[in-house]
N, C-alpha and C positions, 0 to 999 in steps of 0.2 A: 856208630855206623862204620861200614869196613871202608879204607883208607884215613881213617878220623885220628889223627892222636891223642893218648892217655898220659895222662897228666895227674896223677892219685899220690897227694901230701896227709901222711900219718902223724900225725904230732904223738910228742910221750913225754913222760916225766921219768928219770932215775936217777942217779947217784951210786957208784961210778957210773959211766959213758955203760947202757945195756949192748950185748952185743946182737943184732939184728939179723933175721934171716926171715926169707920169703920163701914160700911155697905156693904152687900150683896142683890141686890136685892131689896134694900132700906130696909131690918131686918137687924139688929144686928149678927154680926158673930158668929158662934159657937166655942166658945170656947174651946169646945173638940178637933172641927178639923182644927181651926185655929188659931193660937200664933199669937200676936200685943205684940210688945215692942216698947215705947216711949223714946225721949230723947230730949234737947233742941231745937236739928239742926236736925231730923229727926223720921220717924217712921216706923216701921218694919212689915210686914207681912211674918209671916212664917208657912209653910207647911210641914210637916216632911216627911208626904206618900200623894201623892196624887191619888185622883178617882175622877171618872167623874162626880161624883156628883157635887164635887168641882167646874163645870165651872159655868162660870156666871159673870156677871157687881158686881166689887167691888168697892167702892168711900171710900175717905176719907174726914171726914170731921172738918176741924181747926175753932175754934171760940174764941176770945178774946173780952169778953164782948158784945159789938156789935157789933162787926165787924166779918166776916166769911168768908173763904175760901174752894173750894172745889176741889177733883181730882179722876177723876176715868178712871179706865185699866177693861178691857173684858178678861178673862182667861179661856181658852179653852184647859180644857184636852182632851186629844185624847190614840185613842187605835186602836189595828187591828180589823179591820172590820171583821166581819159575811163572812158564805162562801155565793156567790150568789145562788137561786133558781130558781126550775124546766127548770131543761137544758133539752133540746129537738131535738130529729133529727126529723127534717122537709122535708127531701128530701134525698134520694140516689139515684146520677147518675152516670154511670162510673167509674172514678175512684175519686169519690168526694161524698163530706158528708156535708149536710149546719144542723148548729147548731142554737140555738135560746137558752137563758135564759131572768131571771130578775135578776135586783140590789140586792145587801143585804137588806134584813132589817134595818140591824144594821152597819151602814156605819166608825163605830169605831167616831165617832162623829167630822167627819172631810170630803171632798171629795173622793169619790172612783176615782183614777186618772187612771184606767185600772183595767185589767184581762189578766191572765195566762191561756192559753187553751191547754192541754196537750190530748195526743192520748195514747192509748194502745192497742196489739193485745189480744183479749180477750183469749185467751190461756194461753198469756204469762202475763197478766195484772198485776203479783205480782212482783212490782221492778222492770219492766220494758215501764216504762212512758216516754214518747218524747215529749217534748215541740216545739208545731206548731206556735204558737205565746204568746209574750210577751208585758206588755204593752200593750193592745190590747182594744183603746177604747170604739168600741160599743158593745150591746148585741145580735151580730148576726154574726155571721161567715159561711165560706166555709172553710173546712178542704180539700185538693187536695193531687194528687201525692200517695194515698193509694195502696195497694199491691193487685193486682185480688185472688182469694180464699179466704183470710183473711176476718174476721169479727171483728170490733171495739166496743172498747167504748171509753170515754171521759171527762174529768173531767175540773171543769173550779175554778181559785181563783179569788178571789177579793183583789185590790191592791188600797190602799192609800197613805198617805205620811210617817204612819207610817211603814207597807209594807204590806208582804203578809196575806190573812187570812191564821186560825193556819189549818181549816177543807175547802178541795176542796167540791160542789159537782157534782156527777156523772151523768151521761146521766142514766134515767131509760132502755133506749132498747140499741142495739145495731144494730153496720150497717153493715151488709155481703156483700162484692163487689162482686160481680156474675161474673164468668167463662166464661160466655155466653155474656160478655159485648161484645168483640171481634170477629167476623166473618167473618175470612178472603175468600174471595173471587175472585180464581184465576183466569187471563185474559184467554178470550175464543179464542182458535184458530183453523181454520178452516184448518181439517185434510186435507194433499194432496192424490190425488188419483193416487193411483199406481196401479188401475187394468188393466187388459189386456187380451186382448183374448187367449184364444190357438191358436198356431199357428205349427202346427209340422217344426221344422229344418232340418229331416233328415228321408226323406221316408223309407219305407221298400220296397223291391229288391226283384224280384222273385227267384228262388233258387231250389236247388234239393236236398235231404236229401235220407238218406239209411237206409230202412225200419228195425226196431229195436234197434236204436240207436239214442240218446236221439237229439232231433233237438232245437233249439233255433231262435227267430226272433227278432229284432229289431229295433228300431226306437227313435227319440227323441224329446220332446216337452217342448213348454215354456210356461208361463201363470200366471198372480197373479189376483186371489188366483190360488192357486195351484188346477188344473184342476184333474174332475175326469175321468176315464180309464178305457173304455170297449174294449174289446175282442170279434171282429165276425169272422167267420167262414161260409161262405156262408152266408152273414146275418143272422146269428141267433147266439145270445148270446152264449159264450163258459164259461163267469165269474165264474160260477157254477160248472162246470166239473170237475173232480178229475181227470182226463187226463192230463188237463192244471195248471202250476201254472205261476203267473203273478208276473214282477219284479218291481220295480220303484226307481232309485235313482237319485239322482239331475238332471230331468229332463229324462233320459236315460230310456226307456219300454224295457221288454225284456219278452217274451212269449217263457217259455218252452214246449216243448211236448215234453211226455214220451214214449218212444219206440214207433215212429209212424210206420205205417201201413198202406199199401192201401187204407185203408178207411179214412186216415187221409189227403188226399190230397186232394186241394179245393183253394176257395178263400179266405184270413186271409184280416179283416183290423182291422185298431185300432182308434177309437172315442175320443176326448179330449171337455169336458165340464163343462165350471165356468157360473159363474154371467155374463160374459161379453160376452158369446157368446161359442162354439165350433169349431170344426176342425175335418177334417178325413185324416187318411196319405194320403198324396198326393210322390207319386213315380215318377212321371214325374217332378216337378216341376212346371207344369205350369195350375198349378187352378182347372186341373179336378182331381178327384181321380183316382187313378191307384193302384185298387188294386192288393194286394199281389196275384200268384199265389204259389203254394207250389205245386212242383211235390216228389212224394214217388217212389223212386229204388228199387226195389226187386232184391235181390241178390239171384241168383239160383246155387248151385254147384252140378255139374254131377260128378261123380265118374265111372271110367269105371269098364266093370265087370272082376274082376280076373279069370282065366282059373284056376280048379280045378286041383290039382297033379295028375298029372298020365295020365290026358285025353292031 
């Protein structure tokens, strides 16, 4: 790894002392940035700091007069990789986000063995970053499970053996999960019908009342919807009349007259009308109308006459 120092002990056998030399590359080693110490039974390569310059085919090579020997190792410094580029939202559906980037550049001079794809709510995206996958080996993901309202973004690392890159980077746009993803739509049911005709229960009764004093009639009716309620009078509407006022409660009609009067005596019916048809009190019971008659009493008080005093 770069800044790591090398430390590479060759042992050998010869007779005389072989003369040693190191190669890089098939050039001569740099001296500055690499130390060779020799000794009878062995040879040294040392690295104090290393960089990645440093990697590359090293051989050594022993020769004693004619005779030669050779040995060479491949040193590969490494380091963390570059963050990957141009990450991309490719698609928002639901509650899902498919992402796309490329490789590093600069793969820290070893394999990228995964990516780290982390999520944030763009609101809250300072210090608050969720890791959706780890290790993650190819360059294309589905991010799921996102929050309706919210809008993200997204940041993705590049991981080798040495590990994480030190810079993530980010999605240029952001994905808004729409509100309107969801439309619920409730099961259709087919209202029952509870309408009904009017039907009057309880005729009105003919009757006598005593002129000046307030009379009342009655009747009662069923019906949904709830039926409307006319007032005749010798057939002809009374609705209107300030004479008349008209009752109505849970089914029960009730037609007042005030202070009747000779002239108020006649034939009363009363009309019930919905959606589903009509009715007219029926007094008999049995199917025909029977209407109301209403007779008026005139009360007459004679007074006899007093005999004057005296007479």
């Amino acid at each position: 790894r770069v800044g790591d120092s090398i430390n590479l002990v060759i042992p050998f056998q010869g007779k005389p002392r072989p003369k040693v030399t190191w190669t890089k590359e098939a050039e001569p080693v740099d001296p500055k940035q690499v130390n060779t110490r020799n000794s009878d039974t062995d040879t040294i390569l040392f690295i104090r700091k290393s960089e990645r310059k440093d990697s590359g085919k090293y051989e050594v090579h022993l020769q004693i007069e004619n005779v030669e020997d050779r040995a060479s190792i491949t040193i590969q410094i490494v380091d963390l990789p570059g963050p990957p580029e141009n990450v991309k939202i490719t698609d928002v559906w639901g509650f899902n986000v498919a992402l796309e980037w490329k490789p590093p550049k600069d793969n820290g001079n070893c394999e990228i063995t995964g990516y780290t794809v982390q999520k944030a709510d763009k609101k809250t995206m300072v210090g608050e970053w969720y890791t959706v996958y780890d290790q993650y080996r190819r360059t294309n993901s589905v991010v799921s499970d996102l929050i309706m309202g919210n809008e993200y973004v997204f940041r993705i690392y590049a991981i080798n053996m040495v590990g994480l890159s030190p810079e993530p980077c980010f999605s240029k746009d952001s994905a808004y999960i729409q509100k309107t993803g969801i439309v619920y739509k409730p099961p259709s049911y087919k209202d029952p019908d509870f309408s009904e005709a009017p039907k009057f229960t309880h005729p009105l009764v003919n009757r006598s009342v005593i002129a000046g004093y307030n009379a009342t009639l009655s009747c009662s009716v069923r019906g949904i919807p709830k039926p409307k309620v006319t007032w005749y009078k010798n057939k002809m509407d009374i609705s209107n009349e300030a004479k008349y006022r008209m009752f109505s409660k849970q089914g029960v009609l009730t037609l007042e007259i005030r202070k009747p009067c000779p002239f108020d005596g006649g034939v009363y019916t009363c009309k019930a009308v919905n959606d589903s048809g009509e009715d007219i009190v029926d007094g008999g019971g049995g199917g025909v109308p029977n209407n109301f008659f209403l007779l008026i009493i005139v009360s007459i008080l004679i007074e006899p006459l007093t005999a004057s005093k005296g007479n």
